[in-house]
C-alpha positions in Angstrom: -59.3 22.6 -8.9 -56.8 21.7 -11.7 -56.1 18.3 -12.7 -53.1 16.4 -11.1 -50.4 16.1 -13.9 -49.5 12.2 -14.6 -46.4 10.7 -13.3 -43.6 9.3 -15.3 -45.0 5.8 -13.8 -48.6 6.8 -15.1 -46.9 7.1 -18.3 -46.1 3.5 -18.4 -48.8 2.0 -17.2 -51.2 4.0 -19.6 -48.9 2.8 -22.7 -49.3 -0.9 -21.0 -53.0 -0.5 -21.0 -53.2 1.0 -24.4 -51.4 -1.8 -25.6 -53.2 -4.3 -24.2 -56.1 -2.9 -25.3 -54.9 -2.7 -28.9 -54.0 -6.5 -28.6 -50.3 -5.9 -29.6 -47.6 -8.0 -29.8 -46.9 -9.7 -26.4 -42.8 -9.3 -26.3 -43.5 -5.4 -26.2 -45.7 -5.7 -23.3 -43.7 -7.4 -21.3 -40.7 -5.1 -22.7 -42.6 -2.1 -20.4 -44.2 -4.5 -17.4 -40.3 -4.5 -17.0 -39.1 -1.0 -17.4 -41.8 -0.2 -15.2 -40.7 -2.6 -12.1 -37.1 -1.3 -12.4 -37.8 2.2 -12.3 -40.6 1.5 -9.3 -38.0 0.3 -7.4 -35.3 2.7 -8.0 -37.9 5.1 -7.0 -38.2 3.4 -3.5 -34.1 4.0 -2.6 -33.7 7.1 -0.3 -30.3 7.8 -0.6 -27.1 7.3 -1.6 -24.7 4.5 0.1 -22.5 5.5 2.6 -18.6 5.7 1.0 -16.3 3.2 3.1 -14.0 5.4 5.4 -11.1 5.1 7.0 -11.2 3.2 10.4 -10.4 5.8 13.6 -6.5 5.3 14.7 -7.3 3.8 18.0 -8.8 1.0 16.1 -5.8 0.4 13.9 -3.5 0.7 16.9 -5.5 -1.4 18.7 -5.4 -4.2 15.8 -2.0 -3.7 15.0 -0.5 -4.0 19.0 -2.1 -7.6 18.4 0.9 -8.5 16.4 3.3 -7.7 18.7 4.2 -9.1 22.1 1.4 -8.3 24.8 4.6 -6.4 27.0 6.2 -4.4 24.5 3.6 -3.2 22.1 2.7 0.0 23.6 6.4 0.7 24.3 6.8 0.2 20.7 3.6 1.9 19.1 5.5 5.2 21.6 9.2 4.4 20.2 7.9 4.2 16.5 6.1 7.9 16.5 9.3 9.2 18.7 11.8 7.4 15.8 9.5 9.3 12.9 9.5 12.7 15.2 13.3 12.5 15.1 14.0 11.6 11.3 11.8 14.8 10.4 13.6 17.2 12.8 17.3 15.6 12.0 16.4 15.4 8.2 16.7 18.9 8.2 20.2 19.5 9.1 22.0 16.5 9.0 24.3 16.0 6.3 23.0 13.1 3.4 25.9 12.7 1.0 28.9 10.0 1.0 31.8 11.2 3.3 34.9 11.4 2.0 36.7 9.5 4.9 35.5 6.8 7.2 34.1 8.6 10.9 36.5 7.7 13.9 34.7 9.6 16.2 33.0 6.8 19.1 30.2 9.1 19.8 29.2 9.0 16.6 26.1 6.5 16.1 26.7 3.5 13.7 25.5 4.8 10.6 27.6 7.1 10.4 30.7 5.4 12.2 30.0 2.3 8.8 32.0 1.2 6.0 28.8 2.4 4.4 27.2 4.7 6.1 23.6 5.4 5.9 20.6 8.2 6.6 17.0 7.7 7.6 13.8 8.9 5.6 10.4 8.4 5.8 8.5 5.9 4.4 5.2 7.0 4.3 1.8 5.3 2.6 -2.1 6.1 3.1 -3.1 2.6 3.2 -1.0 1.0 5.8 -1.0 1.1 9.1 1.6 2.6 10.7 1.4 5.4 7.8 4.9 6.4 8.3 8.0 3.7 8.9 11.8 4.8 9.1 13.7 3.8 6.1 17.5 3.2 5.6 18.9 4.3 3.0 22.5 4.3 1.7 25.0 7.3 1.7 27.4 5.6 -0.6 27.5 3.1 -3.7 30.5 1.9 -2.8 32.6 1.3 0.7 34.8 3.9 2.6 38.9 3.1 2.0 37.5 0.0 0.1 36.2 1.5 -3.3 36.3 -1.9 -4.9 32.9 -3.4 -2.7 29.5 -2.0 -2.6 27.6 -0.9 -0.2 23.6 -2.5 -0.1 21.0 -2.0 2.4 20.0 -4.4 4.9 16.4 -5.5 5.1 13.7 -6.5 8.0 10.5 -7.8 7.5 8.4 -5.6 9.7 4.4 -6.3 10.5 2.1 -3.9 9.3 -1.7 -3.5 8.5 -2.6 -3.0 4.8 -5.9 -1.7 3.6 -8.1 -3.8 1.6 -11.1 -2.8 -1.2 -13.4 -5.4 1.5 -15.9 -2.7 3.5 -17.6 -3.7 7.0 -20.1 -1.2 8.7 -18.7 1.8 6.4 -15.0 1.3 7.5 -11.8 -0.3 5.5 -10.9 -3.9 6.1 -7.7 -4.0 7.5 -5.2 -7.3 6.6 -2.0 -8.0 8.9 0.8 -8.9 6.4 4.5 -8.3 6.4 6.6 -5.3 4.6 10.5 -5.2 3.4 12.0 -2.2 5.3 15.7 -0.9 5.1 16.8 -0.9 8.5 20.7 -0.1 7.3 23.9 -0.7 4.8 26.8 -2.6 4.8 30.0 -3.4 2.6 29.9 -6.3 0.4 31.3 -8.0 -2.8 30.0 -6.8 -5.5 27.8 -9.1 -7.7 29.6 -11.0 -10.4 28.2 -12.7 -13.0 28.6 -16.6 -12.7 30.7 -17.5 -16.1 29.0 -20.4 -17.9 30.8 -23.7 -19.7 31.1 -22.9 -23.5 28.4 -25.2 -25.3 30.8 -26.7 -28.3 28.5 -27.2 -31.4 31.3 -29.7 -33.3 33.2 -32.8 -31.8 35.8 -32.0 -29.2 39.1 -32.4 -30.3 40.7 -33.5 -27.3 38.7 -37.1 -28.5 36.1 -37.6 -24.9 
């Protein structure tokens, strides 16, 4: 029968032994007695901790209907994946540079029948809930038959759910909070810059 080969933690404990059989210094005794209690208990982990996934999409739904109204939240969770449906098929014909001349056509929808007409795109992040919002964005920099005003989108604070580095039982915290969206354009002044007094360093001659 051959002899059993000694473990890493025989190791240790034979070099403790030897040294408290040699009578040396204290410090380095205790030095190992430690080494040897960490490793012991790293040896008693099975396994590696579970990553923190992403919570199932019925659960976000679920958590994210809560900020709406009780009566239209499922009408809206099934209008917001039709709106996204429609600005990916449309994206890929419709026409996304500034006209030339201002739409008079009635059937026309409104962002395209504007001063400053605009397009939809997606707006699209991992960590929020819903992943994908419609975007405005403008067509133009400046106004149809008005060249002189800008055009600047129009923003809405829409509630969303944004992911958090906080895990419970393996899944993502989720936060309600509120994001900027462009919902669409419109003409405006453009931004001047407010002219300031003149600081006079001497007397003033007028004598006040």
């Amino acid at each position: 029968m051959s002899k059993q080969q000694p473990t890493w933690q025989g190791n240790i404990r034979l070099a403790v032994a030897t040294i408290d059989m040699k009578g040396n210094n204290r410090q380095i005794k205790v030095f190992w007695i430690f080494i040897l209690m960490v490793l012991n208990i790293e040896s008693h982990v099975t396994g590696s901790p579970v990553p923190c996934q992403q919570p199932g999409n019925n659960t976000l739904k679920n958590q994210w209907m809560r900020l709406h109204s009780a009566q239209n939240a499922s009408t809206l969770v099934s209008r917001q994946a039709s709106r996204v449906a429609t600005i990916i098929e449309s994206s890929k014909t419709s026409g996304r540079t500034c006209p030339t001349t201002l739409s008079t056509d009635p059937n026309q929808p409104e962002e395209r029948r504007s001063l400053c007409p605009w397009s939809y795109r997606i707006n699209h992040d991992p960590t929020r809930y819903p992943v994908d919002l419609p975007e405005a964005f403008c067509l133009c920099s400046n106004c149809i038959s008005n060249r002189i005003n800008t055009c600047e989108a129009v923003y809405y604070e829409v509630p969303v759910l944004r992911q958090t580095q906080q895990c419970n039982s393996g899944s993502y915290v989720y936060e309600e909070t509120f994001q900027k969206i462009a919902v669409g354009c419109t003409c405006t002044q453009p931004r001047l810059a407010i002219a300031q007094p003149i600081q006079r360093s001497g007397p003033d001659p007028s004598g006040f």
